[in-house]
N, C-alpha and C positions, 0 to 999 in steps of 0.2 A: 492232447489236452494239457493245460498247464496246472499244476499246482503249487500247494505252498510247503513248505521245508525247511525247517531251522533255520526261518528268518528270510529265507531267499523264494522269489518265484521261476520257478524249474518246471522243466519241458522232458515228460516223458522219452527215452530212446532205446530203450528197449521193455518191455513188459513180461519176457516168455518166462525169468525165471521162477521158480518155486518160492511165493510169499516175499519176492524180492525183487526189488525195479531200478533198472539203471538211468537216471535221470542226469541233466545237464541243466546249470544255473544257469538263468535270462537275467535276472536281475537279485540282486544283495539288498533288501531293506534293516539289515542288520547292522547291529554298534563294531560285529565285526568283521573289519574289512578285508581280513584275508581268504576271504573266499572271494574268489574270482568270479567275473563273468566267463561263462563257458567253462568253468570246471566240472568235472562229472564225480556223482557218486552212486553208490549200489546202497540202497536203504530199503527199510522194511517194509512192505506196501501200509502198515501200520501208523508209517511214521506222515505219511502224507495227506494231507488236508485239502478239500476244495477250497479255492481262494474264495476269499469272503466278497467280493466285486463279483464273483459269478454267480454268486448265492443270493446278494441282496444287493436291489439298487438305491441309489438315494431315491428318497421322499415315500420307500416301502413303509406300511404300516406291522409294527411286531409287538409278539407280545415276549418275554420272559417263561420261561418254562419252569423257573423255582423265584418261589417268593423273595420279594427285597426283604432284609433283615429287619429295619425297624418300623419297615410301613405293612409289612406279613399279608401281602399281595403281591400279585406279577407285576411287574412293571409292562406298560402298553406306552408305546411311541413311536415313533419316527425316525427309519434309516438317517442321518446327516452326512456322514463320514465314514473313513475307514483307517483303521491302524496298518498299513501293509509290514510294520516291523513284527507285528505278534498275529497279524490276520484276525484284525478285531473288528468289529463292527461298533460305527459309534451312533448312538441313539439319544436322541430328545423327546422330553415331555415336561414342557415348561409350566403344569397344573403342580408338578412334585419339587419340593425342594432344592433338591440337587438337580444338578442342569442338566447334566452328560451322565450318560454311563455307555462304559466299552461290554460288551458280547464275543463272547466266539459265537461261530457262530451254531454249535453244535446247542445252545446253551438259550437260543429265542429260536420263537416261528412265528410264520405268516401270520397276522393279526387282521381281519377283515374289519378293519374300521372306517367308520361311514366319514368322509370327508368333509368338510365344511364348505358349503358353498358363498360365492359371494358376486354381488350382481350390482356390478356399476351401472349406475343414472345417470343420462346423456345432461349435463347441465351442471352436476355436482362436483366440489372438488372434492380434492384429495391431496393426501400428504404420506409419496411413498417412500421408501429406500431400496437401495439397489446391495449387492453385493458387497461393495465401501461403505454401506453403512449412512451414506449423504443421501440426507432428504431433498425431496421434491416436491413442488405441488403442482397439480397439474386438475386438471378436467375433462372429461370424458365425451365425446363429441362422437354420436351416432355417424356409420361408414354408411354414405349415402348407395344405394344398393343394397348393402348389405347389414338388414337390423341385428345380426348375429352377434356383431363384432362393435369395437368402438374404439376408436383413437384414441388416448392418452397426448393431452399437450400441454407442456410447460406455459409458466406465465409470461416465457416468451416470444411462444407461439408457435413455437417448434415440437414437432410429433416425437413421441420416444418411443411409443411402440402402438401396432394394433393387435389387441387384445378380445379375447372374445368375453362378448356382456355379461354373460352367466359360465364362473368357469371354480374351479377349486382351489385352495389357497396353493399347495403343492404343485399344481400347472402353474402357476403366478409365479412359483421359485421357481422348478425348473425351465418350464420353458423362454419366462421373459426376463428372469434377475430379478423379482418383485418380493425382495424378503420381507416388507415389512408394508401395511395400508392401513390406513386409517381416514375416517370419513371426517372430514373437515363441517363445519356447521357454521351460518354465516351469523 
């Protein structure tokens, strides 16, 4: 199993000693570079953290386990990112102020929150972004066979993805690059 360590993510190789583990660095996400790939050290099973990528994926919902300072509630959002230099978790909730905030991730947990659904109509446009940030508009064109799903097509008339009708904003990022939708009105 890998974990994380003074900055680097290191691979277990031996475990037997008492309160003490002999690992080997896989990767250096640190400012500093003299620690090698594949150098080994003996550290305190103390010092080792699950990496924050096995613990939370993007588009998880979490909540904060101690209140933000000057809003004196948890903060509730959404996995985005990850720091792999300090094994932080970075989380959004764009109803608060501040955009970002980083987590260890000893410091949130799981947050069952109900997702937002959203349900394109075969006839309507739309005006989405992709991962670049560049808009598009496109329309949504019921898959004949299949009323589940619906095609998304540029006002070129070319297909950018099929999508299913009723799906959750978070399936829209992950699965197709659809970070941003907005219903167009004629």
């Amino acid at each position: 199993m890998e974990y994380f360590y003074n900055g680097c993510k290191v691979k277990v190789v031996d475990a037997n000693r008492h309160a003490y583990t002999h690992v080997k660095v896989l990767k250096n996400y640190s400012a500093d570079k003299t620690i090698n790939t594949g150098a080994e050290f003996i550290v305190s099973d103390s010092q080792l953290q699950l990496l924050c990528d096995q613990v939370y994926s993007i588009g998880d919902s979490i909540r904060s386990k101690l209140p933000l300072y000057k809003l004196k509630q948890n903060f509730v959002g959404v996995v985005v990112g990850f720091e792999y230099a300090t094994n932080r978790v970075i989380c959004d909730n764009k109803a608060q102020a501040r955009v970002r905030y980083s987590y260890g991730i000893d410091e949130i947990e799981p947050h069952p929150l109900v997702q937002p659904m959203f349900e394109f109509k075969a006839g309507q446009w739309y005006s989405i972004n992709d991962n670049l940030k560049s808009a598009k508009y496109v329309t949504a064109i019921t898959i004949p066979g299949d009323p589940t799903y619906v095609s998304l097509i540029c006002e070129d008339g070319i297909s950018i993805a099929q999508v299913p009708r009723k799906t959750t904003l978070s399936n829209l990022m992950l699965n197709y690059q659809i970070y941003n939708i907005r219903v167009l009105h004629d």
